[in-house]
NUKOL-816498 format. One line per 3 residues: their letters; for each residue x, y, z of N, C-alpha, C, O. Coordinates in steps of 0.001 Angstrom, whole numbers, plus 500000, padded with zeros to 6 digits. Layout:
BEGIN
a	X Y Z X Y Z X Y Z X Y Z  ...
END
This chain:
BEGIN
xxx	500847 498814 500000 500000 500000 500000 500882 501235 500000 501866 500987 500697  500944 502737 499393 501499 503289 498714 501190 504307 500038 500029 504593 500332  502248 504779 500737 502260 505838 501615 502104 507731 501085 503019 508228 500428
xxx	501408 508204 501308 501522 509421 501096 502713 510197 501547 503074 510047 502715  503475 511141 500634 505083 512124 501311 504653 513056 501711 505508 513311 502559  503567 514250 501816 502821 514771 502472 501907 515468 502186 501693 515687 500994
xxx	501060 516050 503209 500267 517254 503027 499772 518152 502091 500719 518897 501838  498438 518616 501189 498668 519490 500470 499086 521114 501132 498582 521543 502170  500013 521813 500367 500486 522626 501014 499304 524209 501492 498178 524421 501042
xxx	499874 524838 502233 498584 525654 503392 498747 526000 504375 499806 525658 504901  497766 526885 505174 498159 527237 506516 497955 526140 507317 497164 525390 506746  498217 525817 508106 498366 524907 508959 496728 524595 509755 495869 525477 509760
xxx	496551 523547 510241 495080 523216 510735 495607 522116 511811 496510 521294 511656  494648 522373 513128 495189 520937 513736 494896 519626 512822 494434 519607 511682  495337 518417 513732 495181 517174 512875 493753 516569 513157 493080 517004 514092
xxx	493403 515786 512521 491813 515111 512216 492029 514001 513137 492930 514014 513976  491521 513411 513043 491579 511728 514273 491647 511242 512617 491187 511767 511603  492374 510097 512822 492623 509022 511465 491059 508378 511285 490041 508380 511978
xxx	491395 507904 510145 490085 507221 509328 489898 505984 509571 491030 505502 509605  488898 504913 509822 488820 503727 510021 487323 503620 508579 486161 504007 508707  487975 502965 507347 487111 502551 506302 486629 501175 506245 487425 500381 506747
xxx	485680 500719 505832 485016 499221 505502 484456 499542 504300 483711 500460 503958  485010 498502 503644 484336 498105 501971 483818 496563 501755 483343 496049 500742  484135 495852 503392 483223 494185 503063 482425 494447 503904 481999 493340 504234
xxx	481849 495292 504576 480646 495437 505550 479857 496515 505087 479546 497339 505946  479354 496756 503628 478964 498049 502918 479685 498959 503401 480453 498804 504350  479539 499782 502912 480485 501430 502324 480828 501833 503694 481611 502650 503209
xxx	480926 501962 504588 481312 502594 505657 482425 503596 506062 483389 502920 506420  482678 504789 506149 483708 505792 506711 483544 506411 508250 482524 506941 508691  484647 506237 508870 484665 507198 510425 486289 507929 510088 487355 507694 509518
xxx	485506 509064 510977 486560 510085 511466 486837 509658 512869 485994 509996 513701  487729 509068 513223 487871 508746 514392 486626 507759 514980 486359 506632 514563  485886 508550 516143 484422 507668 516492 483997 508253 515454 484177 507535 514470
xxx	483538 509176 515221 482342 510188 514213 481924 508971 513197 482861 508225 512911  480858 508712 512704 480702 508180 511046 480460 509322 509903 479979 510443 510069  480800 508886 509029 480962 510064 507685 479370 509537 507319 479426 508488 506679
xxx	478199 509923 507522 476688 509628 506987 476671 509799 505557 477275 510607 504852  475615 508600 505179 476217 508838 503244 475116 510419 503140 474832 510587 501954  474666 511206 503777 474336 512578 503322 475237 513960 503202 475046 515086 502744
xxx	476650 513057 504058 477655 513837 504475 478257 514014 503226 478891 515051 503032  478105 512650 501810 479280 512992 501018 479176 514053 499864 480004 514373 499011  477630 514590 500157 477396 515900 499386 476763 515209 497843 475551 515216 497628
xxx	477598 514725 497000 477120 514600 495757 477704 513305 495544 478723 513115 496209  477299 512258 494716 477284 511042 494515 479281 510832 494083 480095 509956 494376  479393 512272 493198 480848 511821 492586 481842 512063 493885 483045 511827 493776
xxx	481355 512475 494936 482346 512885 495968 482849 511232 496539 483975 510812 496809  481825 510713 496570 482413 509267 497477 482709 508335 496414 483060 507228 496823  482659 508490 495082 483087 507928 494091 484431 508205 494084 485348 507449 494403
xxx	484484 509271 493722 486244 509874 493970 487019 509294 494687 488098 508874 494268  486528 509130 496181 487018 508923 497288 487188 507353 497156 488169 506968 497794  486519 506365 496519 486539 504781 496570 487770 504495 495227 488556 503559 495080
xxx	487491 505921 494249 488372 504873 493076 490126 505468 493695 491252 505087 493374  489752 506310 494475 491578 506884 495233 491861 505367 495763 492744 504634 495318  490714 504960 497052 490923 504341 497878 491501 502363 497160 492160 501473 497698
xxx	490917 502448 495982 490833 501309 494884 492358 501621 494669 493225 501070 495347  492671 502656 493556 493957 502418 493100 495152 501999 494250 495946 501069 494105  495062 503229 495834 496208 502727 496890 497280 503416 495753 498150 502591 495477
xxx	497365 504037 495399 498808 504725 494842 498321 506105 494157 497117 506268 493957  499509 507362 493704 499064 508453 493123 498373 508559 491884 498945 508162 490870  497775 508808 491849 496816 509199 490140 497115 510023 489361 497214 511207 489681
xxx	497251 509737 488585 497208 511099 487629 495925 512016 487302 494894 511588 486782  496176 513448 487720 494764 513810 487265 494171 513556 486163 492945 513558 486051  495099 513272 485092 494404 513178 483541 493592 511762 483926 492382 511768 483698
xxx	494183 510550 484496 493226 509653 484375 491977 509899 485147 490888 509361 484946  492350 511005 486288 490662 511060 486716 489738 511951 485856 488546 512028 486152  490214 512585 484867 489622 513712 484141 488980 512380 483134 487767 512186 483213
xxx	489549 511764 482496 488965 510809 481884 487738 509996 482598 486609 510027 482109  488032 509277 483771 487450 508385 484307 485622 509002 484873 484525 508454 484977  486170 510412 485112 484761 511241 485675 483685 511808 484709 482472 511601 484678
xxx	484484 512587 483926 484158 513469 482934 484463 513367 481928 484706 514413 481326  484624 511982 481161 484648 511494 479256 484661 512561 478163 485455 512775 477247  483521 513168 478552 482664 513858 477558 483116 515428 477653 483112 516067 476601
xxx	483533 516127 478957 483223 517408 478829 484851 517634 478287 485726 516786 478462  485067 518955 477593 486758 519596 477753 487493 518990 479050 487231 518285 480025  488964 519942 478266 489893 519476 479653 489314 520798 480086 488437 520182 480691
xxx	489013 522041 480323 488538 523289 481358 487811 522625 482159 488149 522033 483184  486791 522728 481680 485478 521755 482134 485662 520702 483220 485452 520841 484425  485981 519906 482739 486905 518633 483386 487297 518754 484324 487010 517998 485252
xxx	488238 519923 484447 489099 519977 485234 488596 521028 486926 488815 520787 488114  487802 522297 486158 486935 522906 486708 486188 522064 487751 486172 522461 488916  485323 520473 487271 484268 519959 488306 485442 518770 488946 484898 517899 489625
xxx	486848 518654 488816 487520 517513 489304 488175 518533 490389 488623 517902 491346  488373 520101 490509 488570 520748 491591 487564 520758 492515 487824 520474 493684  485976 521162 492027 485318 521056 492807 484749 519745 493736 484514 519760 494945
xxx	484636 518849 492987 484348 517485 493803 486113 516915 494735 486175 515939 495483  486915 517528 494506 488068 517335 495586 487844 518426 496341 488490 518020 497307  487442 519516 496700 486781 520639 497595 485909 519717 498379 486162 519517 499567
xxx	485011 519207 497856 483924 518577 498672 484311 517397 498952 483698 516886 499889  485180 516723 498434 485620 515454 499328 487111 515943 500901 487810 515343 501717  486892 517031 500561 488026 517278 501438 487235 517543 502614 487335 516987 503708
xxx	486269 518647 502191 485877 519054 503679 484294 518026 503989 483401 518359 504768  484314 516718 503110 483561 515839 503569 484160 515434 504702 483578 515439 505786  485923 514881 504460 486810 514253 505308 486770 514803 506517 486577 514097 507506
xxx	486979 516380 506624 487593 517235 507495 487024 518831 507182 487521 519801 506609  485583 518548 507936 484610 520038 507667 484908 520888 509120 484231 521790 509614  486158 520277 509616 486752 521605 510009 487654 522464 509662 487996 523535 510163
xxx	488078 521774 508573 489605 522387 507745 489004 524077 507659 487898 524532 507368  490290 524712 508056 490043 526053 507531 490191 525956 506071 490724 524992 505520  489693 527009 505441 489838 527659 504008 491510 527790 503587 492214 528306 504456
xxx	492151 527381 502383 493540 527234 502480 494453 526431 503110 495642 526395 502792  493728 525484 504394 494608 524782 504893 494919 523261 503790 494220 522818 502878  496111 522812 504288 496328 521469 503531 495380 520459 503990 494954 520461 505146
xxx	495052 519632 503151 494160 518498 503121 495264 517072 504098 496321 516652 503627  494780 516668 505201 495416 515308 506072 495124 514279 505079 496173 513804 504644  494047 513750 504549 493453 512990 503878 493502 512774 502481 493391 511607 502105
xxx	493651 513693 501611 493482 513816 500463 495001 514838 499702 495323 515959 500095  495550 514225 498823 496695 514709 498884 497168 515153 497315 497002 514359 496389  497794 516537 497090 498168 516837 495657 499945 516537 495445 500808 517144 496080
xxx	500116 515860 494790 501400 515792 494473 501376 515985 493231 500937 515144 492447  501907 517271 492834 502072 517825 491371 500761 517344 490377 499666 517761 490755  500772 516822 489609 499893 516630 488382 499395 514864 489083 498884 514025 488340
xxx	499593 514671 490151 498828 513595 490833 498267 513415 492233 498812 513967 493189  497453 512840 492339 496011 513059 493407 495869 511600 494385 495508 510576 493805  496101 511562 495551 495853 510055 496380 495446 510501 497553 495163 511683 497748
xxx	495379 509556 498469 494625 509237 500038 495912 509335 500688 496821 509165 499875  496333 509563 501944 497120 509819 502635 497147 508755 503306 496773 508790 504478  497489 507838 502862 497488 506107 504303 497808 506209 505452 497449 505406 506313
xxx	498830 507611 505751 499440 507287 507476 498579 507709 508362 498680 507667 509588  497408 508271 507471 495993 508958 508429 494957 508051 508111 493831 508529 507972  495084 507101 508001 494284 505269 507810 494093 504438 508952 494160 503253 508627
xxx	493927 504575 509908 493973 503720 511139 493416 502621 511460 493553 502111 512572  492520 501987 510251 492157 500482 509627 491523 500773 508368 491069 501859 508007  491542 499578 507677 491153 499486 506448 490803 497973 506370 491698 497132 506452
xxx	489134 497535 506167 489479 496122 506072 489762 495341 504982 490028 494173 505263  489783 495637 503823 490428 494587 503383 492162 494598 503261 492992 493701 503107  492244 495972 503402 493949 495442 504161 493563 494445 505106 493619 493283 504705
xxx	493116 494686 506476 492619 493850 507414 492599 491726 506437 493345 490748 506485  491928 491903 506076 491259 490770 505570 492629 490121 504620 492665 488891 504574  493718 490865 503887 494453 490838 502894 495334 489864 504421 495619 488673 504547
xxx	495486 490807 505149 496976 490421 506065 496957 489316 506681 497925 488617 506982  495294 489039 506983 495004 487869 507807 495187 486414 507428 495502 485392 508036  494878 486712 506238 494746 485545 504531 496827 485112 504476 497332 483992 504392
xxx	497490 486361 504554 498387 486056 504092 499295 485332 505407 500226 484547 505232  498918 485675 506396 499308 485311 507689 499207 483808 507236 500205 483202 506843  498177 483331 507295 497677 482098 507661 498199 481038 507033 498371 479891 507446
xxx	498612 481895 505215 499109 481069 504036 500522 480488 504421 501027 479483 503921  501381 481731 505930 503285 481510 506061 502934 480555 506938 503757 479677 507200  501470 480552 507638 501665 480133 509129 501615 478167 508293 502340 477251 508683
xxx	500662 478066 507259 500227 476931 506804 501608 476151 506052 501958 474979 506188  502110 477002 505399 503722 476959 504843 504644 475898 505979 505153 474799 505754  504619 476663 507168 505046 476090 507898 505051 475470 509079 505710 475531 510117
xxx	503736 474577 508468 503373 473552 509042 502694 474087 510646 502485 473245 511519  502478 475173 510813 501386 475443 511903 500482 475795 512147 500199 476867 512682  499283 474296 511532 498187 474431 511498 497370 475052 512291 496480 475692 511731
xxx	497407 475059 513701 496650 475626 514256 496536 477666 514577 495746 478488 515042  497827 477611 513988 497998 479179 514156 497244 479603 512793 496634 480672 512779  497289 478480 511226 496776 479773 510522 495733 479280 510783 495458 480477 510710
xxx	494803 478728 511027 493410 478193 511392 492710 479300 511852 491758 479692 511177  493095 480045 513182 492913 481047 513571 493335 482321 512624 492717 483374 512774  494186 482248 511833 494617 483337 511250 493648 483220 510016 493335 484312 509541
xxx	493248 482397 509560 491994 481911 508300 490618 482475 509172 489741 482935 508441  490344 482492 510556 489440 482165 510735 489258 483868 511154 488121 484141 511538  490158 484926 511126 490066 486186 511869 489794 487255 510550 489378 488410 510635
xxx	490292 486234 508869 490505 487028 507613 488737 486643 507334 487973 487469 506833  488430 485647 507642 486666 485153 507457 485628 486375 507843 484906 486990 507058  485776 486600 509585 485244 487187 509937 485300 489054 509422 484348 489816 509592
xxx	486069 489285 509061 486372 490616 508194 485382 490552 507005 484558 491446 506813  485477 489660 506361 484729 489615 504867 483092 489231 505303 482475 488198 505041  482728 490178 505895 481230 490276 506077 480719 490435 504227 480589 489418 503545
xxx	480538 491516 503779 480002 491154 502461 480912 491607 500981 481859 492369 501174  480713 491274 499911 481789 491485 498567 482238 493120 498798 481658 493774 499664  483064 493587 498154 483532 494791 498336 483098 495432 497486 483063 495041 496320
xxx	482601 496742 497942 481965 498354 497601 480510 497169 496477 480436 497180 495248  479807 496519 497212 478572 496211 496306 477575 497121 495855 476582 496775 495215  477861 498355 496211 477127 499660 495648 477509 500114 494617 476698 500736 493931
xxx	478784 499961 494197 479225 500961 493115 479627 499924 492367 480550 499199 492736  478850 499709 491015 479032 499232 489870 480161 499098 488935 480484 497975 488548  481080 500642 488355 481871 500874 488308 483076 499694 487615 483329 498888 488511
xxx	483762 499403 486512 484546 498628 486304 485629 498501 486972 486303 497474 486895  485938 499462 487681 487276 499346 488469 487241 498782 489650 488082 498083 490215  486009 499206 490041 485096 498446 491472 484769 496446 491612 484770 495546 492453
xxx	484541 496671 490203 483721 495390 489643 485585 494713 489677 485748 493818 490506  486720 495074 488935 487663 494623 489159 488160 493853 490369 488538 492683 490428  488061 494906 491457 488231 494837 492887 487288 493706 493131 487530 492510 492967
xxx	486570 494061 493400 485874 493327 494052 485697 491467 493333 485142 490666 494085  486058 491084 492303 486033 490193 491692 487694 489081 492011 487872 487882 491793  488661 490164 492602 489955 489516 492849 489632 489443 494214 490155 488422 494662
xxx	488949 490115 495175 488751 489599 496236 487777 488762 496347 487707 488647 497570  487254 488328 496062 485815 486969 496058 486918 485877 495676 487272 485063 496530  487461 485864 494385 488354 484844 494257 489021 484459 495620 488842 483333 496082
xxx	489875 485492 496336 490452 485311 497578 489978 484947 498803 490510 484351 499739  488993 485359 498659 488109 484829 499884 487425 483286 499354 487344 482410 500215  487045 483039 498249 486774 481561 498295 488441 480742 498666 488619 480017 499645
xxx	489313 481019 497822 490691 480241 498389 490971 480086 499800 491729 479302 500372  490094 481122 500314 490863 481075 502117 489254 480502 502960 489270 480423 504188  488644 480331 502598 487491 479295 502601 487914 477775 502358 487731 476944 503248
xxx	488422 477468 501266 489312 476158 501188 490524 475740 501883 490847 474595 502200  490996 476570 502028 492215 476799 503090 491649 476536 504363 492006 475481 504887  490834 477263 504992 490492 477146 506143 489219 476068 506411 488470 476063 507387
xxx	489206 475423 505587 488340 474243 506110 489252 472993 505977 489170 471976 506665  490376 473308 504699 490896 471771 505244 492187 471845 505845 493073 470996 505941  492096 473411 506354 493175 472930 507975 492195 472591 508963 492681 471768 509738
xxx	491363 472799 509167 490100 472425 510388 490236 470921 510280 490424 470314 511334  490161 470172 509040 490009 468984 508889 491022 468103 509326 490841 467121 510046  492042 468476 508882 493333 468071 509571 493862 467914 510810 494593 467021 511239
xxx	493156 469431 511646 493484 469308 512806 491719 468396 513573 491454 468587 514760  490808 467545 512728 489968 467212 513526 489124 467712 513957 488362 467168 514757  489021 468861 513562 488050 469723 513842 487183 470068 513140 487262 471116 512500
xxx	485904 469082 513079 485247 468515 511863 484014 469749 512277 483988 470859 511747  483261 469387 513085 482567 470351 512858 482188 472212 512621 481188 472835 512261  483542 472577 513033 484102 473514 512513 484274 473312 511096 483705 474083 510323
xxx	484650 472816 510865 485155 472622 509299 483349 472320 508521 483046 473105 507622  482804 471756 508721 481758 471869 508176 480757 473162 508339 479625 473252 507864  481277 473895 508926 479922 475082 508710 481006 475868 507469 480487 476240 506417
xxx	482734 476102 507731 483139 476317 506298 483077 476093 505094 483164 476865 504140  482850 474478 505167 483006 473890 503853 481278 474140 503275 481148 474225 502054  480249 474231 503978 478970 474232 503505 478638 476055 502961 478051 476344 501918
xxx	479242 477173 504072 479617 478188 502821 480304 478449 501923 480182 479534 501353  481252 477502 501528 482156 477854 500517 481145 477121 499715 480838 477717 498683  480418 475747 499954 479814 475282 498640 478427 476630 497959 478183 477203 496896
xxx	478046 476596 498904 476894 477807 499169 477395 479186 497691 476737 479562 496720  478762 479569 498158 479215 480336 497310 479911 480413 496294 480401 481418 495779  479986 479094 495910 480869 478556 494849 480280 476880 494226 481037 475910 494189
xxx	479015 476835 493840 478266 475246 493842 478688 474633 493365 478328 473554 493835  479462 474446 492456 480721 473925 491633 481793 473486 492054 482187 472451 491515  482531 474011 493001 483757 473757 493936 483734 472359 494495 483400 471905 495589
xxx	484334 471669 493063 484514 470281 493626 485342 469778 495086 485015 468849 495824  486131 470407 495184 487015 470514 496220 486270 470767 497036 486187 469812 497808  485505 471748 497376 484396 471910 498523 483143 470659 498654 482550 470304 499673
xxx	483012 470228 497450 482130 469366 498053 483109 468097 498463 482830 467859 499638  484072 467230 498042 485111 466414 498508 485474 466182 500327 485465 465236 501115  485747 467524 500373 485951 468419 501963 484847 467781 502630 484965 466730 503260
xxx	483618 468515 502467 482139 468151 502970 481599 466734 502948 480536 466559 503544  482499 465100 502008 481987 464403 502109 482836 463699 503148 482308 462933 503955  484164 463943 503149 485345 463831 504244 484978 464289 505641 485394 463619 506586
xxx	484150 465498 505890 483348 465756 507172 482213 465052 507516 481853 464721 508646  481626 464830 506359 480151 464438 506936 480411 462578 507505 479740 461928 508306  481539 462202 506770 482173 460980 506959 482411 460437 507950 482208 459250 508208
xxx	483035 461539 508860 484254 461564 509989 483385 461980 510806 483792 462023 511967  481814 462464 510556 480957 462902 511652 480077 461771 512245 479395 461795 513270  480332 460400 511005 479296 459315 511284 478370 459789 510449 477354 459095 510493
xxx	478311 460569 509803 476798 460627 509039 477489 459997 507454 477782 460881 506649  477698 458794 507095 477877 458024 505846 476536 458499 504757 476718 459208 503768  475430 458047 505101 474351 458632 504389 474438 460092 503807 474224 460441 502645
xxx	474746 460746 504724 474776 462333 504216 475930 462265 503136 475656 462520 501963  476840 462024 503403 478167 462017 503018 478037 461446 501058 478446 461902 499990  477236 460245 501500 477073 459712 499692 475830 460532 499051 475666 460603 497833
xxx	474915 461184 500061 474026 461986 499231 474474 463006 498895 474092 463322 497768  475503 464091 499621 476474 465072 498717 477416 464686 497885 478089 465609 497427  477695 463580 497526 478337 463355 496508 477509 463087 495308 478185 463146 494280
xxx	476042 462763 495080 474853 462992 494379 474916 464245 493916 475089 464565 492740  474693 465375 495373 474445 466495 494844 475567 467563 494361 475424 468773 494188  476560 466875 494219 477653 467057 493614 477914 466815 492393 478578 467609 491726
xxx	477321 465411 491778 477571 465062 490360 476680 465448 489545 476796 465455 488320  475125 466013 490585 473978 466548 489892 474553 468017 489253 474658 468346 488071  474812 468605 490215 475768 470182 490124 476118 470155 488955 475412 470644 488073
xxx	477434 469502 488679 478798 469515 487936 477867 469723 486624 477838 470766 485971  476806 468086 486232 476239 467924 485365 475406 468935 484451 475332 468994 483223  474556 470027 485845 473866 470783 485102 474302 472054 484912 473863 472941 484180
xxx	475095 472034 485558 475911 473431 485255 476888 473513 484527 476879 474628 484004  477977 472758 484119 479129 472383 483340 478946 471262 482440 479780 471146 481543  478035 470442 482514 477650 469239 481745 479050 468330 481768 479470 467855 480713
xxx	479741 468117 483021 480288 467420 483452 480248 466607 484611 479498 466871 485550  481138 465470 484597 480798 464393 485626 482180 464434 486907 483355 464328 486554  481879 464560 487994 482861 464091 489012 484351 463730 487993 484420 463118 486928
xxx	485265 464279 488686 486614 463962 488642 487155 462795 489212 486433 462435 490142  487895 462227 489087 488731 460180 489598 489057 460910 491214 488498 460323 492140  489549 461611 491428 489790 462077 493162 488252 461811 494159 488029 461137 495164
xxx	487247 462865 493148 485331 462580 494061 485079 461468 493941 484650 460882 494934  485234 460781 492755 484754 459597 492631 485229 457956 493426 484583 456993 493840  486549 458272 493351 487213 457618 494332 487239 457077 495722 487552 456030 496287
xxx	486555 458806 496160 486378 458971 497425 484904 458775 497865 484384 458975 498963  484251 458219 496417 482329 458274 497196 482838 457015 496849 482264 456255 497629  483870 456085 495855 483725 454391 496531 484123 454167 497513 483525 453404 498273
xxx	485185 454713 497811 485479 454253 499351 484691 454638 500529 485057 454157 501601  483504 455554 500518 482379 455971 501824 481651 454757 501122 481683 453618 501587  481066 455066 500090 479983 454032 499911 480590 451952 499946 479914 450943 499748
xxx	481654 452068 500186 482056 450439 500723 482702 450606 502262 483512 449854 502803  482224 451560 502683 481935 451261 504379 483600 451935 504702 483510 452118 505915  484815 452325 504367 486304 452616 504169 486168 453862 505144 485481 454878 505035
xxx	486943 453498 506015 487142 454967 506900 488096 455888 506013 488950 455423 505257  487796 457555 506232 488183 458185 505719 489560 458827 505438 489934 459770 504740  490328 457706 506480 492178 457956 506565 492450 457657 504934 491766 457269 503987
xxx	493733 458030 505136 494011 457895 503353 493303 459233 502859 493567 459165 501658  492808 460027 502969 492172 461180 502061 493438 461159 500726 494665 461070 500754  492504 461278 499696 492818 461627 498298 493441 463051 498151 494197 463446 497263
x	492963 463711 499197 493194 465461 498683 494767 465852 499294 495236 466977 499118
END
């Protein structure tokens, strides 16, 4: 994440309390305690502005925001309503800023425009990014139970997809590399649960990852390996049904030699040691 070098330049203003943002728990902004109310952000392009800064994480060029906002009008024009909607995202941030003072939050560096990160005091999918990656060194090396918890702290962050309000291709970008990531750490974190025995844990994972991914052979595999190890055999060969039903009508394909393998050995009575996966 791309640190801001400083301040836009100005008379001086005290400092703001840092920002605490959420983009997997809908749109959310605080000034410290305060919340930024979505009536606070004045005009629709103000918190737009403010999400595609917060999206890129590095300096912009104004020309690409002159493009990205305003297609159609001149560069005057253009440039005219890309001053004014940074006016109003500034003193959205900080509507105590005097007149002339530098922006804490919002930052000009020559012919480029960003967010000031060292005045960031959470961000969750940083949050959610660090937790994921924790879990991946902790799993690396062989200590299951630390990333388990570290899988299980990046889960609870990803309340819902990121910025699901704003349509936006750059948004739609975002938010499409994190869903990917969050199903991987869904798989991750159910078959370290499994490993360490911790089946029923592992089954309320493995039944949202299928939930959010119906296809995820691997998720259903997981889920027949739990339901296995729970004593429920029956359940166990009927998700492997509703597994080959899946594949079939959605891909017009059949189970892979790993699922299939693994519903002969439940369905001829075979305890589940030996896993295929």
């Amino acid at each position: 994440m791309t640190i801001s070098l400083a301040t836009s330049s100005g008379s001086s203003a005290p400092t703001p309390a840092e920002l605490t943002i959420y983009c997997l728990n809908g749109f959310q902004v605080r000034r410290g305690t305060n919340p930024i109310l979505p009536r606070n952000w004045n005009r629709k392009k103000t918190a737009q502005l403010f999400k595609y800064l917060l999206v890129a994480e590095q300096p912009v060029p104004v020309n690409t925001l002159l493009e990205e906002f305003w297609p159609d009008l001149k560069e005057k024009a253009a440039r005219h309503n890309l001053a004014v909607t940074l006016y109003n995202l500034r003193r959205t941030l900080e509507p105590e800023r005097v007149r002339g003072a530098g922006s804490h939050f919002v930052v000009s560096l020559g012919d480029y425009i960003q967010l000031n990160w060292d005045r960031v005091a959470y961000y969750d999918v940083e949050k959610f990014l660090r937790e994921r990656r924790e879990g991946l060194n902790f799993l690396a090396q062989g200590m299951l139970r630390q990333a388990a918890c570290a899988f299980a702290a990046a889960f609870d962050v990803y309340k819902t997809d990121f910025l699901t309000d704003t349509i936006e291709p750059w948004a739609a970008a975002k938010r499409q590399r994190l869903q990917t990531a969050y199903l991987d750490l869904l798989e991750h974190l159910t078959d370290t649960l499994i490993k360490l025995e911790r089946h029923s844990q592992a089954f309320e994972y493995a039944g949202h990852l299928i939930q959010l991914d119906p296809c995820n052979e691997e998720g259903h595999r997981m889920l027949m390996e739990i339901l296995m190890a729970l004593g429920h055999r029956s359940q166990a060969i009927a998700q492997y049904h509703h597994c080959r039903d899946i594949l079939k009508r959605e891909r017009g394909i059949s189970p892979g030699p790993l699922t299939e393998e693994l519903y002969r050995r439940i369905a001829s009575g075979e305890s589940r040691q030996g896993s295929l996966r």
